[in-house]
N, C-alpha and C positions, 0 to 999 in steps of 0.2 A: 389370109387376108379377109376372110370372110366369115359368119357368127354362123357358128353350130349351130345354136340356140336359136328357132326360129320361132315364138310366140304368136308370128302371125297367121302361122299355119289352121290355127283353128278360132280363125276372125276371117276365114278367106270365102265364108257362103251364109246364108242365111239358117240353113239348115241344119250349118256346123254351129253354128251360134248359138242355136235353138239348142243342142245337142248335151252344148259343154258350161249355158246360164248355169250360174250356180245360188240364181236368185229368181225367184218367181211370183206373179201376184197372182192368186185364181179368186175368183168370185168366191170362195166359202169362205176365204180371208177377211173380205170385205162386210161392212157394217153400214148403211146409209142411213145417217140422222134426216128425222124428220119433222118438222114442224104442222100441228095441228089447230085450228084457230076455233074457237067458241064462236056458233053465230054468223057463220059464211057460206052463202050461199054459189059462191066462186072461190077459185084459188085466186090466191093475191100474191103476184111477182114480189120480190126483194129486189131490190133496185141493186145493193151492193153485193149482190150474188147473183147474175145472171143465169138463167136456168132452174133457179131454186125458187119454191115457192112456201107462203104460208097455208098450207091445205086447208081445203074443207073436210068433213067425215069420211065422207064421196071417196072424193081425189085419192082419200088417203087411202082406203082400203083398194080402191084401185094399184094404187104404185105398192099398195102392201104385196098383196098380190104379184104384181110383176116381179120386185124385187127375188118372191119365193120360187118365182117361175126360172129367172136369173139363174138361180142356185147360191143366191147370195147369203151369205153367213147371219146376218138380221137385219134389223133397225133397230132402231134408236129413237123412242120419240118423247118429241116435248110438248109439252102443251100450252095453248094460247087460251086466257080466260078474256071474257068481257071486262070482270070487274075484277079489281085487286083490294086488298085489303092490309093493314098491317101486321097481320098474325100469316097471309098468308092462307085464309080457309078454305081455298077453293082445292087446294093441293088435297085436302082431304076428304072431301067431299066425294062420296060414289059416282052421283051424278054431275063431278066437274070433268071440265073435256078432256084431261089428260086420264083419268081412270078410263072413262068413256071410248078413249081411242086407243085403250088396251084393250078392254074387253070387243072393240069393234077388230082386232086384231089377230086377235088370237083366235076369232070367229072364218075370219077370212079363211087362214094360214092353217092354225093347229098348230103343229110339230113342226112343221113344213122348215122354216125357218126359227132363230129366236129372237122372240119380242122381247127389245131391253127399253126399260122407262129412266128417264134422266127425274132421279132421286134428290129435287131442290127445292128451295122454298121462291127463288131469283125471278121467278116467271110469275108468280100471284102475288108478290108483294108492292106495295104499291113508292114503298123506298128502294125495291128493285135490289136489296140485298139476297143474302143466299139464309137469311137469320133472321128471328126475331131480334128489336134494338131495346136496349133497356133504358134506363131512366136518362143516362149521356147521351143516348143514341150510336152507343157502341154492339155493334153485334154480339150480341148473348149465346154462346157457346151453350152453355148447357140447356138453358129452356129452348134452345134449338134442336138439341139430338133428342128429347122430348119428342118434338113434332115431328123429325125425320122418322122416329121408329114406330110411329102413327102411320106416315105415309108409305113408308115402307108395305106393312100391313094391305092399307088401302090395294095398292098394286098389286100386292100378291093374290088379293081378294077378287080383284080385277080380271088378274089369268098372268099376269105376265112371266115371266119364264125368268130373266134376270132383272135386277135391280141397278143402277149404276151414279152412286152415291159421290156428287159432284161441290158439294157445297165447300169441301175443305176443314170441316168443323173436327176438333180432335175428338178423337174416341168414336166416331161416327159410326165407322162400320162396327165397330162390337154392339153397341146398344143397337142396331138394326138385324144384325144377325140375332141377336138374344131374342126379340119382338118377331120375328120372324118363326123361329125356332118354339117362343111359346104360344103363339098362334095356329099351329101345326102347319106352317110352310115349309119346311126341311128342305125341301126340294128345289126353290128357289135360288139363285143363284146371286153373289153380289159381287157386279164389278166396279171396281174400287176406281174412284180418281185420286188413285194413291199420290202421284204427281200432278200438279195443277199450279202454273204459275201468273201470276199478275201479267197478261200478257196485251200490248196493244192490240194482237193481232187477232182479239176478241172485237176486236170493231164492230165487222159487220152483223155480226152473232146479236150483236145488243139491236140491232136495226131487224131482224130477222123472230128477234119475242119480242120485239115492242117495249125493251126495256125500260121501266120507270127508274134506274138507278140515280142515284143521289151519292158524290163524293166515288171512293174508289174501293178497293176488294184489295189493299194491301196488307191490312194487319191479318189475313186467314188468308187468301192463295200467296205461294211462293214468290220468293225473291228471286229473279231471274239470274242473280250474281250467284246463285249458293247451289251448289252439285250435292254435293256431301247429304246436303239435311234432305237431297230427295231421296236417297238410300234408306235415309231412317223412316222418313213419312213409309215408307214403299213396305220395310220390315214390320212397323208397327199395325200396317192394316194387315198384312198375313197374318202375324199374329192374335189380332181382332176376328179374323175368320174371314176376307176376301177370296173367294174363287179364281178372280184374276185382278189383273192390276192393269190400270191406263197412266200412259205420260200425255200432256196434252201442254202447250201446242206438241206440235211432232217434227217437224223443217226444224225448228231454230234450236230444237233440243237433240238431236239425233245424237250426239255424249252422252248425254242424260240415259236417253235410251238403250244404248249401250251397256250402260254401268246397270242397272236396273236390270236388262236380260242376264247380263253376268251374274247378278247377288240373287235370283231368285230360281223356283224351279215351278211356280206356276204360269199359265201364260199369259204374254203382255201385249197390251192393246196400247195403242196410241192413235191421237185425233189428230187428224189432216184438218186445222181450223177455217172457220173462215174467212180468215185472213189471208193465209196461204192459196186457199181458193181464192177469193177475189183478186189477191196480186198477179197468178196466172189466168187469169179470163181478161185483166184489164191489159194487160201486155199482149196479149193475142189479140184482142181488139183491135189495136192499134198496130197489127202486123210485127210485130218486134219480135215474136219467138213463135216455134212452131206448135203449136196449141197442145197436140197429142202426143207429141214427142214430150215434150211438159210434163203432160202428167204421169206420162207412165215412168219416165225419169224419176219423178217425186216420190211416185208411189214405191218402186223397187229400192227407195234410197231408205225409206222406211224399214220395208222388208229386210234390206241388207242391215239396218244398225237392231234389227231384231225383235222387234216387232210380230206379234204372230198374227195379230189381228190390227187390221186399217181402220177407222172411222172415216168415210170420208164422201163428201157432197158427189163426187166423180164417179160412187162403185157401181150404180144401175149403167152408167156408160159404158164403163169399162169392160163389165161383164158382157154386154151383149156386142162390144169389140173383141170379147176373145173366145166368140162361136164360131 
């Protein structure tokens, strides 16, 4: 009358829990994107990301530091210019604040952790694309990967340890490993946004660089309806020479993710956006769901669909909750 089979047996303690997870998040998993601003003499809140700030120099190397203290896996950082331009110049520039807040980086840390630079044009342009636009005003694919395997360089000149090549542009990562490679960076590393979809839940992200974009980012990031072409984007940057690959968003694609850890054998990162972030801080706000239950929810669902590596606003948290 009664089940052999008792499943709950090892759901029955905290300990036993601990015991028999067969999924886990530890801080060297984790990745914490940063934002760095040109010309700030304070950190400046993000309104649609609470908790998340636009750094000064300062701040940053401070939270560089903790993060390495953490034992967290790297950061990620971006950078905020004064002034934008339509080419973009600033991205290349030694003395613009994203090289600046590599080299302030890697001075902190060292090895400690790895310093990874968001490899795009999206943040110095003053149309707020990922590209140079050409005479239409259509993103220029090629006089684009021109400028990425510039800035690539720039970076690695910088000190940065990985590269993480976000714009979507085809052939991206091959002309930046090639530039890399005849620059004598061998060493450098490139993580791919092999998958990158047109996603709303880039919202707050555009409030957080001060986005100048103009129109949308559909004819180059993915179609959120299409699975398939993100195996082939994923195949073609190995191919190109990526060290690792990112899916991003990461919540709305966890399929994606899935099929992606199945078809490859190097490891896969996906970005916790800030969309995803913002929808669980603004529901906790208002009492509706239990804040840290949330996240660690999110984060292990990551983990589970395969994920080796997290991106995500939450990891300084997290880590120093699971001391």
């Amino acid at each position: 009358m009664f089940p052999q089979d008792r499943p709950r047996r090892l759901r029955t303690s905290p300990a036993v829990r601990r015991m028999v997870a067969e999924t886990s998040v530890e801080p060297r998993s984790l990745v914490l994107p940063m934002f760095v601003a040109e010309g700030r003499s304070e950190p400046t809140p993000i309104e649609s990301m609470p908790g998340v700030v636009q750094h000064t120099r300062d701040t940053a190397r401070r939270a560089i530091a903790e993060a390495a203290e953490l034992g967290l896996g790297g950061v990620m950082l971006f950078g905020l210019p004064e002034r934008k331009d339509a080419t973009g110049s600033g991205a290349l520039d030694p003395g613009g604040i994203l090289n600046v807040a590599i080299g302030d980086a890697v001075a902190e840390v060292g090895d400690a952790l790895v310093v990874m630079s968001d490899l795009c044009l999206d943040e110095f342009t003053d149309h707020g694309h990922c590209g140079v636009l050409d005479s239409h005003g259509r993103v220029d694919n090629d006089a684009t990967l021109d400028l990425y395997a510039k800035m690539g360089v720039a970076h690695a000149e910088a000190g940065v340890h990985m590269v993480g090549p976000s714009g979507m542009m085809d052939g991206q990562v091959g002309v930046i490993r090639r530039a890399l490679d005849a620059a004598g960076h061998t060493d450098t590393a490139i993580l791919a946004y092999a998958v990158k979809y047109s996603s709303a839940l880039f919202g707050p992200f555009r409030e957080a660089v001060a986005s100048s974009l103009q129109g949308d980012r559909r004819t180059y990031q993915q179609d959120p309806a299409n699975a398939r072409e993100a195996i082939r984007e994923t195949l073609l940057d190995i191919e190109e020479g990526a060290d690792l690959v990112m899916v991003k968003p990461a919540l709305s694609y966890l399929d994606v993710l899935a099929q992606v850890r199945a078809q490859v054998t190097v490891p896969v990162a996906a970005y916790n956006v800030s969309g995803e972030y913002a929808m669980v801080e603004a529901a906790a706000a208002n009492g509706w769901i239990d804040r840290e239950r949330a996240i660690d929810e999110a984060l292990l669902s990551i983990r589970r669909a395969g994920a080796d590596i997290i991106l995500t606003y939450w990891a300084a948290e997290v880590a120093r909750r699971s001391r």
